[in-house]
C-alpha positions in Angstrom: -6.2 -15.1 4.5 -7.9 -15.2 1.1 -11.5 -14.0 3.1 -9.5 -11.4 4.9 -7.8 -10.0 1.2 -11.4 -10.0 -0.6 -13.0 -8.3 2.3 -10.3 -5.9 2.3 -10.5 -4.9 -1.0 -14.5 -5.7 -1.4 -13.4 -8.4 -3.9 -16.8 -10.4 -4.2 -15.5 -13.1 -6.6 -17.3 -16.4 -5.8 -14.5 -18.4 -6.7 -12.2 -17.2 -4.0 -14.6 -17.9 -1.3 -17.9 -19.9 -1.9 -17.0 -23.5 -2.4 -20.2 -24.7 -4.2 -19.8 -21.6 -6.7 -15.9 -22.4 -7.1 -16.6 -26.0 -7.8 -19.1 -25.3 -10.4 -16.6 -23.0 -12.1 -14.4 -23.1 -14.9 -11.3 -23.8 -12.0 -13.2 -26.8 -10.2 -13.1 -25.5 -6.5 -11.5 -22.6 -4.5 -8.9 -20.5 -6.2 -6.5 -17.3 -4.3 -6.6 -13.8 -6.0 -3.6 -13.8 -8.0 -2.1 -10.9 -7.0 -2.4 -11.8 -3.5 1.2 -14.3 -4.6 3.4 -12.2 -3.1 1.7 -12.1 0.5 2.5 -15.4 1.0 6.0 -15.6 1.3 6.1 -12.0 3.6 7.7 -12.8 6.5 5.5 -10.7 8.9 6.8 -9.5 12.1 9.9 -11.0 11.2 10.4 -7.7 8.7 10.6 -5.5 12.0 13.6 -7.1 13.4 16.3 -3.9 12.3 19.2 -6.3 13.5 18.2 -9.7 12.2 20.5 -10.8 10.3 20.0 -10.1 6.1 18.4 -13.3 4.4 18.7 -13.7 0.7 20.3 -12.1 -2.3 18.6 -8.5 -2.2 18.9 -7.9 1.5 22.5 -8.8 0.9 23.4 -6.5 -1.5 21.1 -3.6 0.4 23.4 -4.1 3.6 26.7 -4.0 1.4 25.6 -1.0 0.0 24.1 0.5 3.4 27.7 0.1 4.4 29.3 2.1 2.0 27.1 5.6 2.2 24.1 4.4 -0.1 21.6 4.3 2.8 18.7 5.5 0.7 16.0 3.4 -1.4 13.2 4.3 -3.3 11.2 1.7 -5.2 10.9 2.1 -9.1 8.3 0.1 -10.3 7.4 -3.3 -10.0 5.8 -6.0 -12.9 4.3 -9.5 -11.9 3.2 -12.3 -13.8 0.9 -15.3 -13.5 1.4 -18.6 -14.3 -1.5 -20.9 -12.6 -4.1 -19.8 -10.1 -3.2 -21.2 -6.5 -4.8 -23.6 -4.3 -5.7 -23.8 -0.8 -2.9 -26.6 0.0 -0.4 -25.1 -2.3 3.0 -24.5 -0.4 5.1 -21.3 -2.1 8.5 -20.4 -2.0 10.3 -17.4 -3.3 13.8 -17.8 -5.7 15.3 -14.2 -5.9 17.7 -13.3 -8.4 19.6 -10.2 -9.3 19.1 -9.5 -12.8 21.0 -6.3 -12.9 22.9 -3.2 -11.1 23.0 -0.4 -13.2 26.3 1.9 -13.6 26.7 4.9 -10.9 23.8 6.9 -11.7 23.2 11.0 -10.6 19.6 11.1 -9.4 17.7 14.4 -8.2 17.4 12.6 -4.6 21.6 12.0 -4.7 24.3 9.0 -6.9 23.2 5.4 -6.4 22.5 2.4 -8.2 19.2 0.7 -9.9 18.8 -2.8 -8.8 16.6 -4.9 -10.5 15.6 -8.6 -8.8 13.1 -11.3 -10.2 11.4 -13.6 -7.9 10.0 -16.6 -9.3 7.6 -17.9 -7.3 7.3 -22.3 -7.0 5.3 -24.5 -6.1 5.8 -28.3 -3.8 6.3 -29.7 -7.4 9.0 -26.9 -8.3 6.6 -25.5 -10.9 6.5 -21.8 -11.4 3.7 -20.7 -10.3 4.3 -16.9 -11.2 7.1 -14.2 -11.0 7.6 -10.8 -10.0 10.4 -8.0 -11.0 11.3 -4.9 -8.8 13.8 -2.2 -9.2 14.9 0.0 -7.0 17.2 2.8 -6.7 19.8 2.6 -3.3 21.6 5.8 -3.1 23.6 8.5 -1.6 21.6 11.1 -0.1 22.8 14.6 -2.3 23.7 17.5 -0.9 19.6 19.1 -0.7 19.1 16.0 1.3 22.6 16.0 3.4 21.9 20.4 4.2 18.2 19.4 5.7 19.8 16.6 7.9 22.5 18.6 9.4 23.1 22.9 8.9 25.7 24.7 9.5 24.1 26.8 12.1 23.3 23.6 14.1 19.5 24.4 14.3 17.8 21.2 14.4 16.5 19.9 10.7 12.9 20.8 9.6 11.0 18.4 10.6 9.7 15.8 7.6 6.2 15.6 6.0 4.0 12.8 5.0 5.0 10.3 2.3 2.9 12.3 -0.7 0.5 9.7 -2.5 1.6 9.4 -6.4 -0.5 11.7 -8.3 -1.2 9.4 -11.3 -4.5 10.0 -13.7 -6.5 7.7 -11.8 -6.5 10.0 -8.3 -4.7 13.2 -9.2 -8.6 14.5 -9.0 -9.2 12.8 -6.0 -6.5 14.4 -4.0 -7.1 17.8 -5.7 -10.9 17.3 -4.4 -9.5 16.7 -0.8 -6.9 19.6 -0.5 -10.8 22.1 -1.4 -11.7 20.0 1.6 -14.0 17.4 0.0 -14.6 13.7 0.2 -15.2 12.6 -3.4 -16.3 9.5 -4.0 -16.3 8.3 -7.7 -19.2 7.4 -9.4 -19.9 5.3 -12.7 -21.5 7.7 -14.9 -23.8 4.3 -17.0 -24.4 2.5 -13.9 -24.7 5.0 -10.7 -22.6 2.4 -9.0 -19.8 4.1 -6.6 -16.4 2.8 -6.2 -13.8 3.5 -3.9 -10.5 3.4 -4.7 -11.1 5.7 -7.9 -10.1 3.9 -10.8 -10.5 3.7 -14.7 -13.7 1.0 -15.1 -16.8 0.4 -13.1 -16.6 -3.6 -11.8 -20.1 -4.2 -12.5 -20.8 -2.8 -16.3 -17.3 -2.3 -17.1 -18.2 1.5 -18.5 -15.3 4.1 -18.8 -17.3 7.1 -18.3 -17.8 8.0 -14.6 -18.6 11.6 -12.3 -17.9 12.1 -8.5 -20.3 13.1 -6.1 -19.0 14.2 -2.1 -19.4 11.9 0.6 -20.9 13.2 4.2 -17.9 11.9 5.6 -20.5 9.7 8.4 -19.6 6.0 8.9 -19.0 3.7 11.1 -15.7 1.7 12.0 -15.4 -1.6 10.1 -12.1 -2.5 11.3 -8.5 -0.8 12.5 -5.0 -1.7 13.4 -2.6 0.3 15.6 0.8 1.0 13.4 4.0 0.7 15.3 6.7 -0.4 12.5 8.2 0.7 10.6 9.1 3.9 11.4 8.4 6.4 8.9 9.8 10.1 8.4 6.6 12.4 9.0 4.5 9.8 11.2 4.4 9.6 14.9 4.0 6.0 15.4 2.1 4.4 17.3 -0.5 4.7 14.9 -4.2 4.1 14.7 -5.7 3.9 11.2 -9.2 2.4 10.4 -11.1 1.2 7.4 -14.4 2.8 7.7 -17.7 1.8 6.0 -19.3 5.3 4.7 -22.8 5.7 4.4 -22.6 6.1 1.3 -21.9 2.5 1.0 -17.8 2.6 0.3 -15.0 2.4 2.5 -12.4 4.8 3.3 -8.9 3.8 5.1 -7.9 7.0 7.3 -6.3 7.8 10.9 -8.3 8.1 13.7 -8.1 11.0 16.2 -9.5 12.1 19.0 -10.0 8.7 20.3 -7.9 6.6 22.8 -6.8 3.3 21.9 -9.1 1.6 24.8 -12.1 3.6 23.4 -11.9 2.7 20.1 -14.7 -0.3 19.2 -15.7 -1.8 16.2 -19.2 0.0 14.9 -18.8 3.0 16.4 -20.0 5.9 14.3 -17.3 8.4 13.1 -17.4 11.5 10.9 -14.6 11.9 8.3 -12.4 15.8 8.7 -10.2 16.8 5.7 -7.7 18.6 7.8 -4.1 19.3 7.4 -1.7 16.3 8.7 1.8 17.9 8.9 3.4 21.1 8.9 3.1 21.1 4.9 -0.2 22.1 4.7 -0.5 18.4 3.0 -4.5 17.9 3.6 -5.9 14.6 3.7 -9.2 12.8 5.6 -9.1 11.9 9.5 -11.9 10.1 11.2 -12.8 11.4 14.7 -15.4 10.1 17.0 -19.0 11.1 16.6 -19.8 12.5 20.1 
């Protein structure tokens, strides 16, 4: 699992991978990413089972609220913390607690409550091996959101767009770039090194200046999964999506179209479309076969 999370996210760390190199370092043999703690303690498939039964403090207190008109969530933000790295052989377990539930709150989406849980995450030994807060908020859909489920007319509701990605100062330009129907990949400015997912330091000279130049959009298929949970407002599942190796040397995670499950092999050469992926006009890359 710690090979499949580097190559993943191109993480080329030694020490997560290469014995010899990890035992020659500072942490005496093979260590896990840090921020890969929370993946071991997901419960997997397990997480798709709607009438499985709630397990733990949070899923508790979701269905008690579910129960009583607060059906939606949106996540917050979420902080983690580090104590030790972890070890092939470790064994984790997750303690949940609820820290706090805020007062009735009036939101823009509709009234519900902030919820905000910290995990501490333990080793065999008991030992904390690092922790995790999240807050959410669980509410009450408000009228804007009740008049689009249901109108008076009985015309059926407008039919949902994409989740939009959060436009923060790191990829606000990036998503600008796509909507003019470009590919951009950024580039550090010291270096020439390219780096996909844009971000605010180059990994290799650790300079802060950086440009963008526009991928061709050719590559060929790395790797792909087919997305059938959970359902999502704005997707028709099932779902292909791929992580594609670019020419240009990066990888890109998009859908792939135009292709049939059975048809889709690993290596196959694909060119990238910016096109529009809902009824929004929301724009965002596709991969379609090269034929």
């Amino acid at each position: 699992m710690i090979a499949h999370w580097c190559e993943a996210l191109g993480d080329r760390n030694p020490v997560y991978t290469d014995p010899e190199a990890a035992a020659r370092s500072v942490h005496g043999g093979l260590v896990a990413p840090p921020t890969m703690m929370q993946a071991w303690v997901l419960k997997g498939f397990a997480m798709a089972d709607a009438d499985a039964e709630p397990e733990g403090l949070q899923e508790e207190l979701h269905a008690l609220l579910s129960s009583h008109g607060y059906t939606g969530v949106i996540a917050t933000n979420c902080d983690q913390g580090y104590t030790r790295y972890l070890r092939p052989g470790d064994r984790v377990e997750a303690v949940m607690t609820i820290e706090s539930v805020s007062e009735e709150k009036a939101t823009a989406v509709g009234t519900g409550y902030f919820i905000e849980t910290r995990t501490s995450f333990r080793d065999q030994h008991g030992e904390e091996v690092g922790w995790m807060t999240f807050r959410v908020l669980k509410f009450k859909p408000g009228p804007q959101q009740q008049a689009a489920a249901s109108s008076d007319d009985g015309a059926p509701p407008p039919r949902p767009g994409r989740i939009r990605p959060p436009l923060s100062q790191d990829v606000a330009w990036w998503w600008e770039r796509v909507a003019q129907g470009h590919i951009p990949i950024q580039r550090c400015s010291a270096c020439g090194t390219l780096r996909h997912p844009p971000r605010p330091m180059c990994g290799k000279c650790q300079s802060m200046e950086w440009d963008a130049v526009d991928a061709s959009g050719r590559g060929q298929l790395h790797s792909w999964v087919v997305l059938h949970h959970p359902p999502l407002p704005g997707y028709e599942l099932p779902m292909r999506v791929g992580l594609v190796d670019l020419e240009e040397g990066t990888r890109l995670v998009a859908n792939l179209e135009g292709v049939s499950r059975e048809d889709v092999r690993i290596g196959m050469p694909l060119q990238a479309h910016v096109e529009e992926v809902d009824d929004t006009g929301f724009k965002a890359p596709v991969f379609r076969p090269v034929e």
